[in-house]
C-alpha positions as CSV (number, residue, x, y, z in Angstrom):
1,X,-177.6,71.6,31.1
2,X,-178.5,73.7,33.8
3,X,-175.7,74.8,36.0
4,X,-175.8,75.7,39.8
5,X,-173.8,77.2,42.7
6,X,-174.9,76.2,46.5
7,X,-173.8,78.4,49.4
8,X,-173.5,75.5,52.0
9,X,-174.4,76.2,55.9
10,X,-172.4,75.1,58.6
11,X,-169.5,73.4,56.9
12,X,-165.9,74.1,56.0
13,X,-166.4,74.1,52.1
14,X,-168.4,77.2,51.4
15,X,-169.9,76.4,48.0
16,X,-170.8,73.4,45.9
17,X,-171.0,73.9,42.1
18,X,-172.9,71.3,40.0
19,X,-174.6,71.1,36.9
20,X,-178.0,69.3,36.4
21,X,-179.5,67.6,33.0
22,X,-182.7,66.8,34.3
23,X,-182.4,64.9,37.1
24,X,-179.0,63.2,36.4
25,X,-176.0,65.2,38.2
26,X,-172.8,66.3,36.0
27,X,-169.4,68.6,37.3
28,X,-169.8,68.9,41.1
29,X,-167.3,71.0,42.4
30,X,-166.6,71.8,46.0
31,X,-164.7,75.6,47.4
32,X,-163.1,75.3,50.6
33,X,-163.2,71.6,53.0
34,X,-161.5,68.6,53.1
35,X,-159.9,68.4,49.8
36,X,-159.5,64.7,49.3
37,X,-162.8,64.1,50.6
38,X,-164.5,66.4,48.7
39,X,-162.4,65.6,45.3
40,X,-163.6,62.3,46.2
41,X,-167.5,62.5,46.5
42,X,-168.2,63.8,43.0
43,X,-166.2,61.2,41.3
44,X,-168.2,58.8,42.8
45,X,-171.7,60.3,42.9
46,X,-171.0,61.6,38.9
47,X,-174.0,60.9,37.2
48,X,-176.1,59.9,39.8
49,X,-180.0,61.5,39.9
50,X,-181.3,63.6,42.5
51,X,-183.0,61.3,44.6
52,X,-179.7,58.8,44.8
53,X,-177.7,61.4,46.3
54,X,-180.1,62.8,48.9
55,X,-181.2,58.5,49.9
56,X,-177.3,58.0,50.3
57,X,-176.2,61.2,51.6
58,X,-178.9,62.9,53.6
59,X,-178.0,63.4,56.9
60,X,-174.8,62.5,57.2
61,X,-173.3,64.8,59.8
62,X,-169.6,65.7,60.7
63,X,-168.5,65.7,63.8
64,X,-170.8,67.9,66.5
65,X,-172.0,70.0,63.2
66,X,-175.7,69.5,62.5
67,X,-174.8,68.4,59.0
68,X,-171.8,67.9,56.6
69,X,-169.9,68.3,53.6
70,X,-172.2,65.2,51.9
71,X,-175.3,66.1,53.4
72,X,-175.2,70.0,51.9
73,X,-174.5,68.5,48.4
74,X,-178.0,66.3,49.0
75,X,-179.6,69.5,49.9
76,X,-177.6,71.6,46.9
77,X,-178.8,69.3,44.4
78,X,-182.2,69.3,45.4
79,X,-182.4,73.6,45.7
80,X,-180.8,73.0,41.8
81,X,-183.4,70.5,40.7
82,X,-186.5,72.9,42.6
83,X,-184.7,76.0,40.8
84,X,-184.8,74.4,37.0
85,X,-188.7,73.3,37.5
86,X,-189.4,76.6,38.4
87,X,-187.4,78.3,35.7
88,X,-188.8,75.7,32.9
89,X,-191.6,76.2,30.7
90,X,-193.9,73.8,31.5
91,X,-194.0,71.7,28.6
92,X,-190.6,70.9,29.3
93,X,-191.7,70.1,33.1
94,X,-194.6,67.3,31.7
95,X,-192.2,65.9,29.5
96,X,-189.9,65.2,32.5
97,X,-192.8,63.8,34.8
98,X,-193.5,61.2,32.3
């Protein structure tokens, strides 16, 4: 398991926390923001791979912001999953691509 913290932009929360095995996302937690909202998202996205939070959550935006709570976790899980490839040795990496 390879755990992650994401210093969102523009947004009241100020960092997401999540855990990655693989692709498959495990333990989001969000600091600061809307608390039932955000105690809300990672119940429902739990477990959920990379690329089915960024297709449902990408660019969601809240209010005049330029992007939101969701839309930062969609970009947090996608820094995560870019920062494990890099830090993997690359059998590892061809085994995933498979």
């Amino acid at each position: 398991m390879f755990h992650y913290d994401y210093q969102t932009e523009n947004t009241c929360s100020q960092i997401i926390s999540l855990d990655l095995d693989g692709d498959v996302v495990h333990n989001i937690r969000f600091t600061g923001g809307c608390n039932g909202n955000l105690k809300a998202i990672p119940i429902l996205v739990e477990g959920w791979t990379v690329g089915q939070i960024e297709e449902k959550l990408s660019g969601i935006l809240c209010g005049r912001r330029p992007t939101s709570c969701a839309d930062q976790l969609a970009k947090a899980v996608r820094s995560a999953y870019n920062k494990e490839q890099d830090s993997a040795p690359e059998g590892i990496i061809a085994a995933l691509e498979m």
